[in-house]
C-alpha positions as CSV (number, residue, x, y, z in Angstrom):
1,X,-98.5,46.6,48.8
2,X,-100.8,45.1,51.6
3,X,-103.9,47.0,49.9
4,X,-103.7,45.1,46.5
5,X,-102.7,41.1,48.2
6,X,-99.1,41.6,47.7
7,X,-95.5,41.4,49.8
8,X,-93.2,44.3,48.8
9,X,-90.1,42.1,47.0
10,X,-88.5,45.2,45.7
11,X,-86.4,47.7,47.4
12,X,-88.2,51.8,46.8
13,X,-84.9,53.4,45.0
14,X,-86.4,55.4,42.0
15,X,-87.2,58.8,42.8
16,X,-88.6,61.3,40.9
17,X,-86.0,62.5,38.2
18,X,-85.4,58.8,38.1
19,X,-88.7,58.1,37.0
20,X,-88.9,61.1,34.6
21,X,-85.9,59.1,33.1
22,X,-87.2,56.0,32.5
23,X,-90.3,57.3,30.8
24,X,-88.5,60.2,28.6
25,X,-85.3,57.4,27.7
26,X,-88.2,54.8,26.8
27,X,-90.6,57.0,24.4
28,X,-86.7,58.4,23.3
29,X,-87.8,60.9,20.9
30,X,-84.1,60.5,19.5
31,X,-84.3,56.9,18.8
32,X,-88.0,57.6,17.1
33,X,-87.0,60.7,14.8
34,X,-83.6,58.7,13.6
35,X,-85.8,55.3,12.9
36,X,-88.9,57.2,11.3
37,X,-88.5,60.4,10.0
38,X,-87.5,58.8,6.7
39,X,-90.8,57.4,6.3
40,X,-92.6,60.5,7.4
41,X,-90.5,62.2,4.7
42,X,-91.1,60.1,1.9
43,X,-94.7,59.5,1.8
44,X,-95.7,63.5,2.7
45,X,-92.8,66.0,2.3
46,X,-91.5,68.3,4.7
47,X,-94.8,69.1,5.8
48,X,-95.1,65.9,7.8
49,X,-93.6,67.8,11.0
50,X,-96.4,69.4,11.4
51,X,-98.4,66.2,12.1
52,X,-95.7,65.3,15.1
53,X,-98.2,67.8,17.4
54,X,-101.4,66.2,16.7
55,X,-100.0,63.1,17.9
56,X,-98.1,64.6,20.8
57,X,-101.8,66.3,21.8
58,X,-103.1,63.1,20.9
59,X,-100.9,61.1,23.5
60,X,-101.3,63.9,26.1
61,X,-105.1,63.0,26.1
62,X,-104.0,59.4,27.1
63,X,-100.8,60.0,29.1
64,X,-103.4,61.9,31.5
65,X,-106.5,59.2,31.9
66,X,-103.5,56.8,32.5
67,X,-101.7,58.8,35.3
68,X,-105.1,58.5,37.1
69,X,-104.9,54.9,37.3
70,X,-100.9,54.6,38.0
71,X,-101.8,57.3,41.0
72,X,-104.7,54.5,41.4
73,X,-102.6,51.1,41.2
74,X,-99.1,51.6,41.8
75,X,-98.1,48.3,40.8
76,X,-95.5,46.5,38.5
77,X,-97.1,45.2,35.5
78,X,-98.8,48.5,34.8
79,X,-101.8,48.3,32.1
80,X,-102.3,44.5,33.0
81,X,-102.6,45.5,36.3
82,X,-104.6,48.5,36.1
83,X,-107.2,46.5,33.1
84,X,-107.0,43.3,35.0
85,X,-108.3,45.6,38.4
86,X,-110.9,47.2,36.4
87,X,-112.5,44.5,34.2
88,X,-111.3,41.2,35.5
89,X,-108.0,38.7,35.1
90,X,-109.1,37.1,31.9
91,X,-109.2,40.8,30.2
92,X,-106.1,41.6,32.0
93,X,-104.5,38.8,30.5
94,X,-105.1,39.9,26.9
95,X,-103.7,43.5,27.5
96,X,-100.8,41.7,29.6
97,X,-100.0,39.1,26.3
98,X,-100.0,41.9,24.3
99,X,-97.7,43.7,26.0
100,X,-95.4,41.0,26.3
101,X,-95.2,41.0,22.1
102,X,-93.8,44.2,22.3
103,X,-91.5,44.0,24.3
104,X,-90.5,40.5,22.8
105,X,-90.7,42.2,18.9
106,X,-89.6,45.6,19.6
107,X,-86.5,45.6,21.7
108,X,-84.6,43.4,19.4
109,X,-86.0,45.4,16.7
110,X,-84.7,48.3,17.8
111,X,-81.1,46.8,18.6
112,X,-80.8,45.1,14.8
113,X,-82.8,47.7,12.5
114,X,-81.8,51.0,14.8
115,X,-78.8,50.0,17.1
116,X,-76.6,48.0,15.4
117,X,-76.4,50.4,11.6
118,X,-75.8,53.2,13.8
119,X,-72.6,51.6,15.5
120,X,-71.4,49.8,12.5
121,X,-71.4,53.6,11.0
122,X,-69.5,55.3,14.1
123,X,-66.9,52.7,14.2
124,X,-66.2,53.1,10.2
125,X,-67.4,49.1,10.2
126,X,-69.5,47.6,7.6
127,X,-73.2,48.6,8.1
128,X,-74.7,46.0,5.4
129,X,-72.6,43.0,7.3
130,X,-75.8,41.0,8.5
131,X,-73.4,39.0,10.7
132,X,-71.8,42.0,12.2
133,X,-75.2,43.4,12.7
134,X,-76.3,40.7,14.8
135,X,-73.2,40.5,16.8
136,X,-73.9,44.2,17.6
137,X,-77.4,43.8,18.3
138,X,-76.7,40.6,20.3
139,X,-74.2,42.3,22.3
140,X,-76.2,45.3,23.1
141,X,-79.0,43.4,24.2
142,X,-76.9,40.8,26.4
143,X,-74.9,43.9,28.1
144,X,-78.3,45.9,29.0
145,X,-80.5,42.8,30.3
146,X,-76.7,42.0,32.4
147,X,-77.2,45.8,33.3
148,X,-80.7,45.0,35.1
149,X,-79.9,42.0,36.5
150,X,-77.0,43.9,38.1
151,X,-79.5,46.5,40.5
152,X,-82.4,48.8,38.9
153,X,-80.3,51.9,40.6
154,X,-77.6,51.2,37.9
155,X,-80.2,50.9,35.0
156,X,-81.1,53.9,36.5
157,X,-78.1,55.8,36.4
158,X,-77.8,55.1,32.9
159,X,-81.1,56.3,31.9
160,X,-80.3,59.4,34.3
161,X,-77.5,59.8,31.5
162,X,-79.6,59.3,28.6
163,X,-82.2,62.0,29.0
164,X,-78.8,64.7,28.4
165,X,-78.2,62.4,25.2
166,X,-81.4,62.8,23.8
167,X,-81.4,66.2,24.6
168,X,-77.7,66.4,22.5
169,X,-78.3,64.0,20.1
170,X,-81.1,65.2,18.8
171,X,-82.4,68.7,19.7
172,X,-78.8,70.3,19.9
173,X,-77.6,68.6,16.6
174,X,-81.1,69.9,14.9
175,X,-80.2,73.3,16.3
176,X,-76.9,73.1,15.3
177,X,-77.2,72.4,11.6
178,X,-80.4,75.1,11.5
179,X,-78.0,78.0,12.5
180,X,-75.6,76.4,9.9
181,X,-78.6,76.5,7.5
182,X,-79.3,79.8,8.7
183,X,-75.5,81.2,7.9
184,X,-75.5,79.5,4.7
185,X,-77.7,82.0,3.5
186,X,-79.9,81.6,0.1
187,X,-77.6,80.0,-1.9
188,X,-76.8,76.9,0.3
189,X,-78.7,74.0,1.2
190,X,-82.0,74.2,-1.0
191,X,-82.1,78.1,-0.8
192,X,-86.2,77.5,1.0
193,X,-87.1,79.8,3.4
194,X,-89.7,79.1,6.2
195,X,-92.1,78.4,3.9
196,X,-90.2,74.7,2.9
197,X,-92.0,73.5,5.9
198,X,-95.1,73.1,4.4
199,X,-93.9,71.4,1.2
200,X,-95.7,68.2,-0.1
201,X,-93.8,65.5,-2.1
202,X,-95.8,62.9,-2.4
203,X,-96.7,60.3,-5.2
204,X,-100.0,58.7,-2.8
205,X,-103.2,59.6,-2.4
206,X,-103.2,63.0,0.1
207,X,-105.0,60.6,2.8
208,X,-102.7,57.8,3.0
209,X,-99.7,60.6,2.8
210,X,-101.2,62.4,5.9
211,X,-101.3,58.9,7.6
212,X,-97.5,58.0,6.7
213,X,-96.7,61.3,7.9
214,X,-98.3,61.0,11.3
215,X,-96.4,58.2,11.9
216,X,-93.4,59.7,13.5
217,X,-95.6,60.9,15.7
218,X,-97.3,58.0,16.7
219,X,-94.6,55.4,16.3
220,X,-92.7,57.7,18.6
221,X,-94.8,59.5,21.4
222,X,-95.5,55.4,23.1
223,X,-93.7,53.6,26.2
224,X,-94.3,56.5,28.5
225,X,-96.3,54.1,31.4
226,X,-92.3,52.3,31.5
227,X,-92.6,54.5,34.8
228,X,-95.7,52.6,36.0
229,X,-93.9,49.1,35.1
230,X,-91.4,50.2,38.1
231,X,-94.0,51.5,40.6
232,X,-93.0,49.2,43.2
233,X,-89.6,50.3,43.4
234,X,-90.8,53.9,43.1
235,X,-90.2,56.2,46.3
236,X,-93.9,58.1,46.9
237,X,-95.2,56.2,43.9
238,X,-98.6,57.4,43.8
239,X,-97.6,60.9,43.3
240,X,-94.4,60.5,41.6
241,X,-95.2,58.3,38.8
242,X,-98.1,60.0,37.4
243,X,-96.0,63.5,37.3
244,X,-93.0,61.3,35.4
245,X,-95.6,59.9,32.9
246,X,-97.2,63.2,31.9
247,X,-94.0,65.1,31.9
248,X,-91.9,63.0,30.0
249,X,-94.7,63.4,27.3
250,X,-94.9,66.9,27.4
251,X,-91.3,67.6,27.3
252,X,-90.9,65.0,24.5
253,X,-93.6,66.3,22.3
254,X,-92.0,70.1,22.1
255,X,-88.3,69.0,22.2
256,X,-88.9,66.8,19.1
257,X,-91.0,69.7,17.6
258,X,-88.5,71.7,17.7
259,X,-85.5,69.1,16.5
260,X,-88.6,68.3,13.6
261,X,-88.3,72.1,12.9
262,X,-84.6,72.1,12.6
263,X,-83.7,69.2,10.6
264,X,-86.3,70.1,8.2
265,X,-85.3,73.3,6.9
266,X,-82.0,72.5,7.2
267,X,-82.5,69.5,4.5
268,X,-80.0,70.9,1.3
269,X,-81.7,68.1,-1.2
270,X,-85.2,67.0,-1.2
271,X,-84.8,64.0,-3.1
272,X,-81.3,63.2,-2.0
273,X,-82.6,63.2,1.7
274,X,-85.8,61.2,1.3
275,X,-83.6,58.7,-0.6
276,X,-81.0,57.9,2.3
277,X,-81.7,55.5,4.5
278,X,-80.6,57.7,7.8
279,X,-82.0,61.2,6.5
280,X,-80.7,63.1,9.6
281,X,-77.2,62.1,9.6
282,X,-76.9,62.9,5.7
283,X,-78.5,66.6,6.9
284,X,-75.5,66.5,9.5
285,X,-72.9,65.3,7.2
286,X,-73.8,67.7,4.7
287,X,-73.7,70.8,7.0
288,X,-70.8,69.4,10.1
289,X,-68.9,67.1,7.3
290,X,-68.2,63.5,8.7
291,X,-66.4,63.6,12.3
292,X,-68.7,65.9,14.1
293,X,-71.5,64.1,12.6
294,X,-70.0,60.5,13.7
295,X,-69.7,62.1,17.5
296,X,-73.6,63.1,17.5
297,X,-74.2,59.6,15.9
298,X,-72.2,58.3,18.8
299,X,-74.4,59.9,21.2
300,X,-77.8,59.0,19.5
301,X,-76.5,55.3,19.7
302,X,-76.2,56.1,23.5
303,X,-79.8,57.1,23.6
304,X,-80.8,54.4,21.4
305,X,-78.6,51.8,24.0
306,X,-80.8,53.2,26.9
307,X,-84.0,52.6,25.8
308,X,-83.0,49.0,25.7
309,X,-81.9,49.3,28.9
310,X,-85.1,50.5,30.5
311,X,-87.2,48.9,28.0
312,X,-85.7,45.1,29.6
313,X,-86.7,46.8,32.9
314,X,-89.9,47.4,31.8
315,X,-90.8,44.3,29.9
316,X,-89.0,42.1,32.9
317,X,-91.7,43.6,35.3
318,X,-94.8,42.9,33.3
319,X,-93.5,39.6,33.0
320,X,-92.9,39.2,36.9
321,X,-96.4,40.8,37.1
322,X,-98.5,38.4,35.3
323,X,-96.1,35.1,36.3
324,X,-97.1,36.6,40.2
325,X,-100.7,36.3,39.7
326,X,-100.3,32.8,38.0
327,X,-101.2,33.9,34.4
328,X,-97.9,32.8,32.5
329,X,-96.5,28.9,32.2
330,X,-93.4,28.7,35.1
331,X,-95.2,31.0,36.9
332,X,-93.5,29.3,40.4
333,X,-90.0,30.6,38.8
334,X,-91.0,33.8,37.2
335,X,-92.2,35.5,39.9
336,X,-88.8,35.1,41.9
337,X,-87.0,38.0,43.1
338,X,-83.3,38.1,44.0
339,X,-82.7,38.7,47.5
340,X,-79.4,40.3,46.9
341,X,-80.3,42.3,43.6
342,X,-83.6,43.2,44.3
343,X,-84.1,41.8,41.0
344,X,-86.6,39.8,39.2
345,X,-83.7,37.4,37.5
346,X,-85.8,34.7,36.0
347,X,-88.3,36.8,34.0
348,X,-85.2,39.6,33.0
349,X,-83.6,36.0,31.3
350,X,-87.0,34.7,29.9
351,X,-87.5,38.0,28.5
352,X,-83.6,38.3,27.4
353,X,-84.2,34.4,25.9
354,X,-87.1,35.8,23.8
355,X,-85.7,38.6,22.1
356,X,-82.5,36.6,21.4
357,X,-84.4,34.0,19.5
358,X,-86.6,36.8,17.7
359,X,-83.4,38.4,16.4
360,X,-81.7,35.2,15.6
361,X,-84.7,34.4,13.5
362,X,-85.0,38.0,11.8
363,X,-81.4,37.4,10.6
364,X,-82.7,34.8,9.1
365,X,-85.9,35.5,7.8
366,X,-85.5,39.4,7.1
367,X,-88.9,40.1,5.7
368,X,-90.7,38.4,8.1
369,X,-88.8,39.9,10.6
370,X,-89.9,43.5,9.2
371,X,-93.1,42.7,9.7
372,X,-93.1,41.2,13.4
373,X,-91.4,44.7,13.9
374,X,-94.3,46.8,11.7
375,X,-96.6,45.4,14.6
376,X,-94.9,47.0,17.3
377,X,-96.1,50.1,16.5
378,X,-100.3,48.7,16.6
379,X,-99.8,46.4,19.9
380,X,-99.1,49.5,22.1
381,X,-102.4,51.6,20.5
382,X,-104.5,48.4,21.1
383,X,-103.4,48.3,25.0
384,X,-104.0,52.1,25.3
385,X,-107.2,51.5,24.0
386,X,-108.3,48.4,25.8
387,X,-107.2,50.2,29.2
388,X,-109.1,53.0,27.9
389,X,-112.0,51.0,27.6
390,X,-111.6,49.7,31.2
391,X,-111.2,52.8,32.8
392,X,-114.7,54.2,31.0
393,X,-116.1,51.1,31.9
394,X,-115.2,51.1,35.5
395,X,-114.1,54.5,36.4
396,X,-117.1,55.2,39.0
397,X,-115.6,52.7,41.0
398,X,-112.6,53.8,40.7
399,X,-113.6,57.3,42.4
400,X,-115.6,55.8,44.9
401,X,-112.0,53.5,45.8
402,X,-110.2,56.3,47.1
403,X,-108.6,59.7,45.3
404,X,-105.4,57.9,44.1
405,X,-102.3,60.0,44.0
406,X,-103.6,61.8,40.5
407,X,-107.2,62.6,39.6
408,X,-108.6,64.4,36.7
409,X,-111.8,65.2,38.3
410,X,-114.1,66.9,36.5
411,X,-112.5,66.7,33.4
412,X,-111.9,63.1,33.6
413,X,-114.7,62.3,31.0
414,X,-114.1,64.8,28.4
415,X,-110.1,63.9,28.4
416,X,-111.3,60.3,28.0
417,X,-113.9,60.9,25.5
418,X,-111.1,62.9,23.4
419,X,-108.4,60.0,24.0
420,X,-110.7,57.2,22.7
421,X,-111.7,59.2,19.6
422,X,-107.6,59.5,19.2
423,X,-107.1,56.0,19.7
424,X,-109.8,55.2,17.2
425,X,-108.4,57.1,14.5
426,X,-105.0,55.5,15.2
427,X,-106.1,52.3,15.9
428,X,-108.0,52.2,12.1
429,X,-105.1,54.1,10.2
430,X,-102.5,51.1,11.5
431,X,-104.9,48.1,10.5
432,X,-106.6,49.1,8.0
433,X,-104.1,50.4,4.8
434,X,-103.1,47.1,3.1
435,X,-99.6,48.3,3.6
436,X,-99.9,47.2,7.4
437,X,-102.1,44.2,6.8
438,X,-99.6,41.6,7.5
439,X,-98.8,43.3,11.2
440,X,-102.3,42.9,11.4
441,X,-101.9,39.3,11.0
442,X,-98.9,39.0,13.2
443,X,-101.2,40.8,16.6
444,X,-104.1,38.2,15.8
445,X,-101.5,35.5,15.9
446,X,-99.9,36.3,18.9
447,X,-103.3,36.5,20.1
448,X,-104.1,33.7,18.6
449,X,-101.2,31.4,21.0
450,X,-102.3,33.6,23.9
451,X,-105.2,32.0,23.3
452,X,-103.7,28.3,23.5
453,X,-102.5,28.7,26.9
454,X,-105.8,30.1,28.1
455,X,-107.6,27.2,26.8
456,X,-104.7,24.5,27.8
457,X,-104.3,25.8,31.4
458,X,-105.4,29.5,32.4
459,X,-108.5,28.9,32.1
460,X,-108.7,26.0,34.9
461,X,-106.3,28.0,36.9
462,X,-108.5,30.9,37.0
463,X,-111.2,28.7,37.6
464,X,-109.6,27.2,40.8
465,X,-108.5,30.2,41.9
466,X,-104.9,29.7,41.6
467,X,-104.4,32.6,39.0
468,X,-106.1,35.8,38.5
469,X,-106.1,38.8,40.8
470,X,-105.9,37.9,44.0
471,X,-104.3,34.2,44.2
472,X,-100.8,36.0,44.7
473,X,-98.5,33.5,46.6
474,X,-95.2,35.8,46.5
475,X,-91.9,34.4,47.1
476,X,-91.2,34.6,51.3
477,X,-88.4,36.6,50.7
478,X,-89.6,40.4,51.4
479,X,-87.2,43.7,51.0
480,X,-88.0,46.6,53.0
């Protein structure tokens, strides 16, 4: 930690599978196929699986320019850190703010939209109860930040649980009711063969249907560097995190390939699927009847659980990251470790404080709140693309640094050249539909108060000298 100005405040306890965890629970391809295939579905048909791989390619293409710099800059803080390095504090802060809104959107998104349904259904409660909903969501969120605060070794056991839910809750259930399909013969569900697959149903133009389809994809297939945000409580993190990063990409992108594959030929009812609101447990129920079905929902809710759990992990240490270099009001108190925990307390309750009053006020405001969500799935493309931009920008000096614990070499350009033109196209088809125009309006606003604090007090502090990359002044208290 020396190297990059900083004391070591957190104790190394993540090793490899650990890692591999934290990245595979947070991009949760279970979590992302429940939430979106319904959309993919209904704006292109069956046919939209086959859209899952471009993105999954797509993502490989960035996944591997940004394992270069995490073998680079193992630090907490991850795409501030590594932008901030590369081009400077003040650009660093802008990837840094936005990563902060989504954490702060998507996490209580997840636990009120995804979450809290899910457990309402399992428990034979009221799903459409908006109190109940939020008493669920609030709950879950409460128990996983309490879960952090705790030690990181016990958020990681239970992310060490969740990659075998994801694998159950989603791939096994998807092969499951395809051998049912398969049994059922001609007559039963549909009577498609093979040929289903590449079925359009679609009332929209073919462009803006291949777009909507997509989507699970990219909505999906984001959250990987969650690996990164934990660096500095990785064991061998140079080498270690990279390898979780890429892997937890690949394994994602042909696990929910296949689980895309299964569900979708297994659908008995076109229209009857596209028109429920959780298309994969009406394929279940349909095929396993209601019980077995309410155990595989039990398990997705798991899954769905420990991304929030390693998702407050991740968002707590971008937070300490940015409040340690001065960037963030209550810096002083934000950067603060716990000497017994090994936690950063303050910045896991900021961040906890945050998403509470988020999904208080998307109770309230549903529609707004639907859109602060919608956003989540731009912020993360515009950070991959602004650290893109950095790493082009600056990557001769990152060579001539040292060889980092992952390096492309010769086909560092061409996998960066091929990630930016991704990141382009996804970048244009999430701002520039009118259907996500108002997300568009929520990322300019955020932006927008960023912007406020810069002007009211970063910008003097970074001035001075007392913020920015380099002006560190860590808390005395060091773990070995």
């Amino acid at each position: 930690m020396s190297e990059f100005g900083y004391a070591s405040q957190f104790p190394r306890v993540l090793r490899r599978f650990a890692l591999f965890a934290i990245a595979f629970s947070i991009v949760s391809i279970t979590t992302g196929i429940f939430v979106n295939y319904a959309y993919g579905l209904t704006q292109l048909g069956p046919a939209a699986v086959w859209l899952w791989p471009v993105a999954a390619v797509g993502q490989l293409l960035v996944v591997l320019v940004l394992a270069e710099l995490a073998g680079h800059f193992p630090l907490a803080g991850a795409n501030y850190q590594w932008t901030a390095r590369l081009v400077g504090s003040r650009f660093g802060y802008v990837v840094g703010s936005l990563g902060v809104l989504y954490g702060a959107v998507g996490l209580p998104g997840i636990a009120l939209i995804g979450l809290a349904p899910l457990t309402a259904t399992v428990l034979g409660l009221d799903a459409e109860n908006v109190r109940l909903l939020l008493f669920i969501a609030v709950l879950a969120l409460v128990v996983a930040y309490l879960i952090n605060v705790v030690r990181v070794q016990l958020a990681a056991r239970v992310n060490n649980v969740a990659v075998f839910a994801e694998i159950i809750g989603t791939v096994v259930l998807s092969v499951v009711v395809f051998l049912a399909w398969v049994r059922g013969g001609e007559n039963a569900g549909g009577g498609h063969g093979f040929g289903f697959l590449f079925t359009t149903a679609t009332g929209a133009p073919l462009a803006d249907a291949i777009v909507g389809g997509a989507l699970i994809g990219i909505f999906t297939l984001v959250g990987f560097e969650a690996a990164a945000d934990m660096a500095e409580e990785a064991v061998d993190a140079r080498r270690a995190v990279p390898r979780a990063m890429i892997l937890s990409v690949v394994v994602s992108g042909v696990l929910g390939m296949f689980a895309l594959v299964g569900f979708t030929l297994a659908i008995p009812d076109l229209p009857a699927i596209q028109a429920s609101p959780v298309p994969l447990a009406a394929i279940a129920e349909y095929w396993l009847g209601p019980v077995i079905t309410k155990i595989f929902l039990a398990i997705v809710v798991f899954s769905m659980f420990a991304l929030i759990v390693v998702a407050a992990a991740s968002n707590s240490r971008l937070i300490f990251a940015m409040a340690r270099d001065g960037m963030l009001p209550f810096s002083a108190a934000l950067r603060r470790v716990h000497p017994r925990t090994g936690t950063p307390v303050p910045a896991l309750v900021a961040s906890l404080v945050v998403c509470l009053v988020l999904l208080i006020y998307g109770t309230a405001d549903g529609n707004a709140f639907a859109v602060l969500v919608g956003a989540t799935a731009l912020v993360p493309y515009l950070v991959y693309l602004l650290t893109l931009g950095g790493y082009l920008a600056r990557r001769r000096a990152l060579v001539e640094a040292g060889e980092g614990g992952f390096r492309l070499g010769a086909l560092a350009l061409p996998v960066a050249g091929l990630a930016l033109l991704w990141l382009v196209v996804v970048v244009a088809a999430l701002t520039l539909p009118e259907a996500f125009r108002s997300a568009d309006y929520v990322v300019i606003g955020a932006l927008a108060l960023a912007g406020i604090w810069y002007v009211a007090a970063l910008r003097r502090r970074l001035r001075d000298g007392t913020a920015g990359i380099g002006s560190a002044r860590p808390d005395p208290v060091e773990i070995a």
